[in-house]
C-alpha positions in Angstrom: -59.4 31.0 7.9 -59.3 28.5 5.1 -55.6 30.1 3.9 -54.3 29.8 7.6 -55.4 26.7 7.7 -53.5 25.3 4.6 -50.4 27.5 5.1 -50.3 26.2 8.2 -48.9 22.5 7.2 -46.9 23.9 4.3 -44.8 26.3 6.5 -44.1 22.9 8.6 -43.2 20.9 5.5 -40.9 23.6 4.7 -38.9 23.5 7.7 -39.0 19.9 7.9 -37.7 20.3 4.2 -34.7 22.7 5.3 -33.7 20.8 8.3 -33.3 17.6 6.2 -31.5 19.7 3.5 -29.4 20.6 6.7 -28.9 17.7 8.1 -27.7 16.1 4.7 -25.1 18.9 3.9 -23.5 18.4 7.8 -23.1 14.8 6.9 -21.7 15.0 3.6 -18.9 17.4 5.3 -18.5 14.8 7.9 -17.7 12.5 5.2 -15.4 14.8 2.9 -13.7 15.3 5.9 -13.2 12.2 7.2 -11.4 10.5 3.7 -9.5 14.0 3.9 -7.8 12.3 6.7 -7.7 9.4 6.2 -6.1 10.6 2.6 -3.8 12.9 4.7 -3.0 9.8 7.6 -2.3 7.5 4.1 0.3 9.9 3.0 2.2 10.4 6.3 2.1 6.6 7.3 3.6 5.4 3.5 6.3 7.8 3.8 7.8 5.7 6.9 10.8 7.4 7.4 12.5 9.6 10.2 13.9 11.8 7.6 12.9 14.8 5.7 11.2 13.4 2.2 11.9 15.2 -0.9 8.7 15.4 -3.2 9.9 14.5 -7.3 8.1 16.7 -9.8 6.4 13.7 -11.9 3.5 13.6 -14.2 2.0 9.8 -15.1 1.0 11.4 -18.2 4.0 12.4 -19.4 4.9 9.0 -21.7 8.7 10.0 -22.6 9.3 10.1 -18.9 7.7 6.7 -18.3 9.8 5.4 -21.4 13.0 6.7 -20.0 12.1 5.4 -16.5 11.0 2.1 -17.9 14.4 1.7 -19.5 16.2 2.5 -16.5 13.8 0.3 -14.3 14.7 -2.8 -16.9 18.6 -2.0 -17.3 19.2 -1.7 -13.3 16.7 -2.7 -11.2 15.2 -6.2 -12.4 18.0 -7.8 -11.9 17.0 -8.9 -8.3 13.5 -6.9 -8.4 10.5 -8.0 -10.3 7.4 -6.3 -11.5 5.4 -9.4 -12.0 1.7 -7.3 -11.5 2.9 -5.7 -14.8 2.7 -6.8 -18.4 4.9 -5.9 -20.9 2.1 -5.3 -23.5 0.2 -3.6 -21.3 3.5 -1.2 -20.7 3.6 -0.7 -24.4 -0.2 0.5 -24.6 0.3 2.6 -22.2 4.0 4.2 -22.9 3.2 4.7 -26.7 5.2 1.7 -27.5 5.6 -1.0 -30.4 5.1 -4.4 -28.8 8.3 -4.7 -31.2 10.2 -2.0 -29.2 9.4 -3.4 -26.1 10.9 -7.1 -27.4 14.1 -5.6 -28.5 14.6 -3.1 -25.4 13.0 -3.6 -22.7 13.1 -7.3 -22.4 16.2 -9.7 -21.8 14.8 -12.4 -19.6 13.9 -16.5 -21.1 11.1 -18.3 -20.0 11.3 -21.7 -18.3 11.7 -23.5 -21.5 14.5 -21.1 -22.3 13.0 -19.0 -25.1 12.9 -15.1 -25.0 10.1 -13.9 -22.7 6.9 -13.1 -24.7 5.9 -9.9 -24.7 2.4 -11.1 -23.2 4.2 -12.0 -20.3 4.4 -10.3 -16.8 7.5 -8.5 -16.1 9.4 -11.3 -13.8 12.9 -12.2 -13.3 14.9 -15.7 -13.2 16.2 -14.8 -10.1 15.1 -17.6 -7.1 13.9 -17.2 -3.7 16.8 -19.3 -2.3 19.5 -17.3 -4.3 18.0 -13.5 -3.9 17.9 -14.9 0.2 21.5 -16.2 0.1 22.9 -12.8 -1.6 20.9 -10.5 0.2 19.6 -12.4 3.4 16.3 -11.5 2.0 14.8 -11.9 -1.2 14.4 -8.6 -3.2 10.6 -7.4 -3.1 8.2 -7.5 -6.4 8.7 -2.9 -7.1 5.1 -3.5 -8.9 3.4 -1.3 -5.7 5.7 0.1 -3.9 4.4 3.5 -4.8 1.0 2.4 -3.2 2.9 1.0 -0.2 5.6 3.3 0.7 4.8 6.8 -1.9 6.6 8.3 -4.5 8.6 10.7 -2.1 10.0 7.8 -0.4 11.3 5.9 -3.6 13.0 9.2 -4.7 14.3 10.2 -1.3 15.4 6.6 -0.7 17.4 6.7 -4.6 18.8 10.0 -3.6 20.3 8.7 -0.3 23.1 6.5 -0.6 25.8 6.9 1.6 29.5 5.2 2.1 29.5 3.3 5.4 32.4 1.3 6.2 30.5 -0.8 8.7 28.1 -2.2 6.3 30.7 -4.9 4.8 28.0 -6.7 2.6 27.6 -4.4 0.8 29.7 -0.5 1.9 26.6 1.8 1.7 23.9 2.5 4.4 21.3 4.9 3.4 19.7 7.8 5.0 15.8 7.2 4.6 16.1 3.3 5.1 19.0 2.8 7.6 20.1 -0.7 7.5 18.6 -1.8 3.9 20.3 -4.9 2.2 19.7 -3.1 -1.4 23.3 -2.0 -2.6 23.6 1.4 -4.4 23.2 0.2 -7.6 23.5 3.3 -9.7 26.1 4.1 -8.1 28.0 5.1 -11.4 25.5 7.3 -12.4 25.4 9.4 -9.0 28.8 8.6 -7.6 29.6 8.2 -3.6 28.1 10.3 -1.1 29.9 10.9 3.0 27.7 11.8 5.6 28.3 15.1 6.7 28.0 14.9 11.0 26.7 17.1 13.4 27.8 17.4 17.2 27.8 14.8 19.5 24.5 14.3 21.2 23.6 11.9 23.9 26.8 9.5 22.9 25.8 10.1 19.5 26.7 11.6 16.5 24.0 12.5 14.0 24.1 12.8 10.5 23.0 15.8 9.2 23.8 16.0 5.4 25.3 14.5 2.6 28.2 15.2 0.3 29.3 14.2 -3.1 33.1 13.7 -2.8 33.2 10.9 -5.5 31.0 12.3 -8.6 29.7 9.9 -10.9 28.6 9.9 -14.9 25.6 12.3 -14.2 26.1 15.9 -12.7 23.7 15.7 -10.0 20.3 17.4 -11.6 20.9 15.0 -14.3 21.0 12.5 -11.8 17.7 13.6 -9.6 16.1 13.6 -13.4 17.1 9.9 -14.0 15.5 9.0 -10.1 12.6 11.3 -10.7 11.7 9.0 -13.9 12.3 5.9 -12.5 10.3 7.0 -9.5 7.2 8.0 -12.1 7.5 4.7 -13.7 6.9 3.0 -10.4 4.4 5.2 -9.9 2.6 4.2 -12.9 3.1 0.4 -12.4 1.6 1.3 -9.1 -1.6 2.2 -10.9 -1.6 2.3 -14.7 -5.4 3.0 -15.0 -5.0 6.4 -12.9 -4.7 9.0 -16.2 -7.9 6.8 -17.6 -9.8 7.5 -14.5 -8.8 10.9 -13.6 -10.2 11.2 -17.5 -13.5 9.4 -16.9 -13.9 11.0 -13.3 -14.1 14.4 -15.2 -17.1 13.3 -17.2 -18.8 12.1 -14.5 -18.4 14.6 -13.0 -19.5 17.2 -15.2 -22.9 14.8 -16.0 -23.7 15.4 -12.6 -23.1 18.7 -12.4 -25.4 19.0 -15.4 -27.9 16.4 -13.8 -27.7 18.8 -10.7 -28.8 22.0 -12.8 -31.9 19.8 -14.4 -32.8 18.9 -11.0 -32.8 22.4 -9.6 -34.8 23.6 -12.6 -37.8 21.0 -12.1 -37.2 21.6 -8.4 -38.4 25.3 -9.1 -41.1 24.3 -11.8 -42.7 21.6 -9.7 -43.0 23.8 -6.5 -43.5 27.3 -8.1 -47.4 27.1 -7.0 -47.0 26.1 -3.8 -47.9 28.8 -1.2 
């Protein structure tokens, strides 16, 4: 009688035990599942395009990439664009640089006293609000997060699709993921000029459903989606320059509480081996 008596409240504890243990794993599922979505809802909604995007094959931890991106950034896009979230020095301890290198290549902007940029400085432009408004009819965005804001297969979808339009007379080029855009196609003489290709008439329209290279430029074309592909990982790295550093970190802490996990289980076992 004593024994039923004891095993009585132990078999209860148990099963409150295991419906808590339940009850804990259904709502860490819940919650895996829910940043799954919203992860997969991110994704979709950055892309903000009507058109198929093209995913680049980029890797943030691959630094002669981010140099050669870096370099193309520099020579053809921060003209009108800044990066002013960025430092240079920081883009040289992370890109395997000499501050030095960085000075002599990768900077050709003066401050407002008219001396070279420092290379301390954060990767701005002289270019004015009222000017980059008057040329463009709106000033050219700060590239710094883009890849946060609209993803990396929209920035190298969007370099890749440059078309000739006569109608557009500022500046002669529409483009297929961002119809309308004021950018110009500035590497033009690296890809060349692109036609549309167009489909049948539908509903008083005529859709466009491909492009062709009639006009090639300097690049053959895969050395041309090489050149967007680093410009796009660069952006991507501006976009968050700590990333390889966390990933790196995340894995240790991981694996600590993996380990903590097996220490727990082990004293779990110990503690409750005499327990009826």
């Amino acid at each position: 009688m004593i024994r039923s008596e004891h095993s009585q409240p132990v078999a209860h504890a148990q099963v409150a035990n295991s419906s808590s243990m339940a009850k804990l794993a259904l709502t860490g599922s819940a919650i895996v599942l829910s940043l799954a979505m919203l992860l997969i809802a991110g994704n979709s909604s950055a892309a903000g395009s009507a058109v198929a995007l093209e995913s680049p094959r980029i890797d943030q931890g691959n630094q002669r990439s981010l140099q050669r991106g870096a370099q193309a950034f520099v020579n053809n896009c921060m003209g009108c664009h800044t990066a002013n979230y960025q430092r240079y020095s920081r883009l040289a301890q992370d890109l395997g640089l000499s501050e030095e290198d960085v000075a002599a290549n990768l900077i050709f902007t003066t401050d407002e006293a008219g001396e070279p940029t420092k290379v301390g400085a954060l990767m701005a432009n002289n270019m004015t609000t009222e000017y980059g408004k008057q040329s463009f009819g709106v000033m050219p965005p700060n590239l710094a997060l883009t890849a946060r804001s609209r993803g990396v297969d929209w920035i190298y979808s969007f370099l890749r699709a440059y078309y000739v339009d006569p109608t557009r007379t500022g500046t002669g080029v529409n483009n297929l993921v961002y119809p309308g855009t004021a950018m110009p196609h500035i590497l033009w003489e690296q890809q060349g000029w692109q036609t549309p290709i167009l489909g049948e008439e539908e509903n008083g329209a005529v859709p466009i459903t491909g492009l062709e290279l009639t006009s090639p430029g300097t690049m053959t074309p895969e050395e041309y989606d090489d050149l967007v592909a680093d410009i796009t990982n660069f952006l991507a790295y501006m976009a968050d320059p700590i990333k390889q550093t966390r990933h790196r970190i995340g894995i240790i802490v991981m694996l600590f509480l993996f380990g903590l996990l097996a220490i727990a289980y082990i004293l779990k076992k110990e503690y409750w081996k005499d327990v009826v």
